[in-house]
N, C-alpha and C positions, 0 to 999 in steps of 0.2 A: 846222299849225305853221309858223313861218317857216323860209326858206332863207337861212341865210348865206353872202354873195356875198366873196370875198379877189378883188378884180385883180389881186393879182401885182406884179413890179417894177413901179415908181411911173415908173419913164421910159418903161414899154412903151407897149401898146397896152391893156392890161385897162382901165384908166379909162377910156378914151374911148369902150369897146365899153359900159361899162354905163350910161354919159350918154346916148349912140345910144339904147339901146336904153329907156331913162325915158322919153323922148319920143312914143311911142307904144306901153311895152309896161303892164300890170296892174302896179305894184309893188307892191303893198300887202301883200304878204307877205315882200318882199326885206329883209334886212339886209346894206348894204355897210359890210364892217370895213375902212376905209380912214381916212386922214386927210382931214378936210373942207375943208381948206384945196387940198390936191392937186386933189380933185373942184371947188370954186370955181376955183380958178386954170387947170385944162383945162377945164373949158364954158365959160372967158371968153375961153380961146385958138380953140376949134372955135366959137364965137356958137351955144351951147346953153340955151335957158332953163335952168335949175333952181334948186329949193329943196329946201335941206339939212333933215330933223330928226333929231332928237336921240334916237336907238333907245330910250334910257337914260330920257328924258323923255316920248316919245309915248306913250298911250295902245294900247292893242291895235288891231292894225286888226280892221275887222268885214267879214265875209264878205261879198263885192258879188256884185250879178247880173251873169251876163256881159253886157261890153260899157259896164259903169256903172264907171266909177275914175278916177282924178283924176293926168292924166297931168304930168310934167319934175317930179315930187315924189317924192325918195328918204329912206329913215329910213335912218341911218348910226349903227354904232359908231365912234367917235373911238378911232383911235389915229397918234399922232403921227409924222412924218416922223423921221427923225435929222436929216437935212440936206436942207435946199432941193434942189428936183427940178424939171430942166428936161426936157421932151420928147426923146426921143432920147438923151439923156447919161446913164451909167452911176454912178453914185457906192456904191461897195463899202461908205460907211457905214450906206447904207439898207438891206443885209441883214439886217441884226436887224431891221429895220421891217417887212419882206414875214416874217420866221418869227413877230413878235409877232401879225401878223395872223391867219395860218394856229395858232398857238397858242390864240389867242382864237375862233377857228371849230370848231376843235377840241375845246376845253372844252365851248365852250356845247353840241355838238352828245353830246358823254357825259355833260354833265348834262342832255339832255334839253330847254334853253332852245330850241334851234335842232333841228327836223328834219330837215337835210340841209347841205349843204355843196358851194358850186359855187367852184372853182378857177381863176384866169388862171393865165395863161402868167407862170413866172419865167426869169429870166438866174442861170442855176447857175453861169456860168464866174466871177460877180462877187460870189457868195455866197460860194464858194472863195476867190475872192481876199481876202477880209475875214477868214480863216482859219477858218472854219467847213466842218467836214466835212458836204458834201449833195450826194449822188446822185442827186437827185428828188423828187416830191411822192411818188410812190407810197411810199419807202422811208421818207422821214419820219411816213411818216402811218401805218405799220404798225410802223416803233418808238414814236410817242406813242401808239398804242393798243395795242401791247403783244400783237400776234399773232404767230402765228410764221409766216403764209403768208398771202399774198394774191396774186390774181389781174389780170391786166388783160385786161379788156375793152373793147373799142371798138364801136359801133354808130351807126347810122343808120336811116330808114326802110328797112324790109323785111329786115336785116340786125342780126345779132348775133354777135362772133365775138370766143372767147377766145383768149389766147394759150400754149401749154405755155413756151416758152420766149421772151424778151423781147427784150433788147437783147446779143445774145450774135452774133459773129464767125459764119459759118456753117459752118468748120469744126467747130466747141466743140457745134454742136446735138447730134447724135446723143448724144453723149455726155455732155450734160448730162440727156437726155429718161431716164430712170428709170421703174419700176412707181410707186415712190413718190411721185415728183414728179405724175405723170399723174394719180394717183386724186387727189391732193389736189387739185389742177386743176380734174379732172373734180366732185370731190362738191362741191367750195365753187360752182362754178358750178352744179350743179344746185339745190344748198340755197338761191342769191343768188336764182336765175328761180323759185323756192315762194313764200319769202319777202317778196321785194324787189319782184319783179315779178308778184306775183300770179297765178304759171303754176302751175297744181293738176299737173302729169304733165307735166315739159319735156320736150322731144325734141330730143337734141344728135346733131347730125353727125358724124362724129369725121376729122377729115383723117388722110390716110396720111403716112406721113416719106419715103419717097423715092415717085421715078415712078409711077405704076401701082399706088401702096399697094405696091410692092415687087414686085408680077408674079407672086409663086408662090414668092418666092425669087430670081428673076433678075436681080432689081433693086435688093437688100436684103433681109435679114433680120431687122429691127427690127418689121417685121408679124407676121411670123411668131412671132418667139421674146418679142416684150412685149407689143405693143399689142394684139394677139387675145387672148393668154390674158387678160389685165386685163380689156377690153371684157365677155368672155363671163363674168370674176368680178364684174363690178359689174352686170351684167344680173341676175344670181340676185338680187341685194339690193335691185331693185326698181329701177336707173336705165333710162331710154329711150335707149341708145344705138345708133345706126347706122353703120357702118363696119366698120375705116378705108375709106373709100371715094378714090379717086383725088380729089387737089385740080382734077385742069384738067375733072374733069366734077363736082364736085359743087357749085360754087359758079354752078351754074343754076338757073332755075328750076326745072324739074319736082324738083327738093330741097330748093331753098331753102321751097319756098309748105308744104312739110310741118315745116320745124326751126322749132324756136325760137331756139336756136342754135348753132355752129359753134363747134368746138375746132381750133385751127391750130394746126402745132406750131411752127411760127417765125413772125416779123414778118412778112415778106417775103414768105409765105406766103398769110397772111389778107388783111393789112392793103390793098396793092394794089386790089381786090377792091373793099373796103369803101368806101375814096375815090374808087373812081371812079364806085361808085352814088352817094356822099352826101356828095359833098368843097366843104366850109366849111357842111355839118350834119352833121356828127357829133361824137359823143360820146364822152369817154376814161372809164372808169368803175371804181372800184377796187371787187373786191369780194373777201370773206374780211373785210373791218373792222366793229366792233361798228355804226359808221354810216354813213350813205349820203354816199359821196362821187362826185361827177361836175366833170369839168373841159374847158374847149377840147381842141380837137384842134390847135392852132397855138402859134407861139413869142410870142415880145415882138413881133415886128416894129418893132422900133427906128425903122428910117425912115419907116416912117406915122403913129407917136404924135404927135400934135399936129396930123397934117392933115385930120382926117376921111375919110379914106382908105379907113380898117378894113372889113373884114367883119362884121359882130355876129353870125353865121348858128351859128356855131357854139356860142357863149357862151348865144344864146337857144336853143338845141338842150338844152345840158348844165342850166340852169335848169329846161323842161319836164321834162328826164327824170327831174332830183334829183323833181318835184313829182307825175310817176308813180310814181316808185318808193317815196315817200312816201305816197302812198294804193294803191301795192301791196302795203307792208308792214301798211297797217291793216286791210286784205282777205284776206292770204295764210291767216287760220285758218276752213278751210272754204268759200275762195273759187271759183267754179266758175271749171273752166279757160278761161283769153283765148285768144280766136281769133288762129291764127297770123296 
């Protein structure tokens, strides 16, 4: 099935990364929901060949042999600017243009048109200013599909690593982390790597909340009195979990080459880790939602829209994965287990 591609603010960098990336990558399964006018008028600013069609008008693509595709050719849904968009400049009218996008990625991927869903980087502070209340893609994309919980995860090569809690103060951790919250964490991430990822029997890691996984006690009591008894109740039910084990030793090898992946209980926790194995490939990944969403790991980058500047490592990272996890999910019933 195809991947619907949203770049994000029209002044960022998202456009530029998927003209970059036409040029020498497979498109023929992309659909980019943007305005074609944005896309013509940045490949004439970066001197990028391309040709536009018309998602709505072309024909099915047909399955190529690797290596055989027909590169600086994108199929595009049209959807229209509000107001002319210059590279770098911010215009609060084009917020309804980045949600119409992400609306229309959204649809087509519940009704099944679209297989997956790859996300740019938006400017939230300019979504707000246009008076629209938004938090994020993640939160958007779990009130228009109508879940009550989902997960982020971020990955790269060799690496997978969820988060218990997000974007929270690190005082507030402790005390937001729950039995409740952890098992929903915990099971929606185990059910995403069955599922999504074609892991017949995941094997999660489970990070400790203070030093030492807590020391016995010495260090904290949040090992003790939550995170163990839960571990050893979702063990009976059949999950593969190992832990809490100290975060400053478990994110080595001799543990990494056995997870699938890694439950951290803060940001600042995992994520470090993760970027500095695979920083500008990796992948933001929401799971808990009826469909597969994956997006960059970076912002707008304002001041390199328009220069050719960009990175596309990431954008091509979050594409590949939408399109594993796409034939993970056509594999997961009865699939034999992937090698860590």
């Amino acid at each position: 099935m195809d991947i619907a591609i949203t770049p994000g603010e029209p002044a960022g960098i998202g456009p530029d990364l998927v003209l970059q990336l036409a040029q020498t990558q497979d498109c023929s399964r992309w659909v980019v929901i943007a305005d074609p006018t944005l896309l013509q008028q940045r490949a004439a600013t970066l001197r990028l060949p391309i040709t536009l069609v018309d998602w709505q008008q072309a024909p099915p693509a047909e399955p190529r042999s690797p290596g055989h595709f027909e590169p600086k050719h994108l199929r595009v849904l049209p959807v229209p600017l509000e107001e002319p968009c210059r590279p770098g400049v911010l215009c609060p009218a084009n917020a309804r243009y980045v949600l119409k996008t992400l609306d229309t990625a959204i649809d087509g991927c519940l009704q099944q048109r679209f297989g997956a869903m790859v996300t740019g980087p938006v400017q939230k502070s300019v979504i707000n200013e246009e008076g629209i209340a938004f938090s994020g893609h993640t939160e958007y994309l779990q009130q228009r599909c109508g879940v009550d919980k989902v997960v982020m995860m971020l990955a790269t090569e060799g690496l997978r690593v969820s988060l218990a809690t997000t974007h929270l103060p690190l005082r507030e951790v402790a005390d937001a982390i729950t039995a409740d919250s952890l098992e929903q964490v915990l099971t929606i991430t185990h059910r995403s790597l069955r599922q999504q990822f074609g892991i017949d029997r995941p094997r999660i890691l489970v990070c400790g909340l203070n030093p030492h996984a807590g020391e016995s006690g010495h260090l904290g009591r949040e090992e003790l009195d939550l995170i163990i008894p839960l571990l050893d109740r979702l063990r009976k039910q059949g999950l593969e979990l190992v832990g809490p084990l100290p975060a400053d030793t478990l994110f080595t090898p001799k543990h990494l080459q056995q997870a699938d992946a890694v439950l951290a209980m803060y940001h600042d926790q995992g994520l470090p880790v993760l970027k500095h194995m695979g920083f500008g490939r990796s992948v933001n990944i929401t799971l808990g939602l009826p469909i597969i969403r994956t997006s960059v790991d970076h912002g707008t980058a304002l001041d390199l829209a328009g220069t050719g500047e960009g990175d596309s490592g990431s954008l091509l990272t979050a594409i590949q994965t939408a399109g594993a996890m796409l034939q993970g999910s056509r594999a997961s019933t009865g699939a034999p287990h992937v090698q860590r």
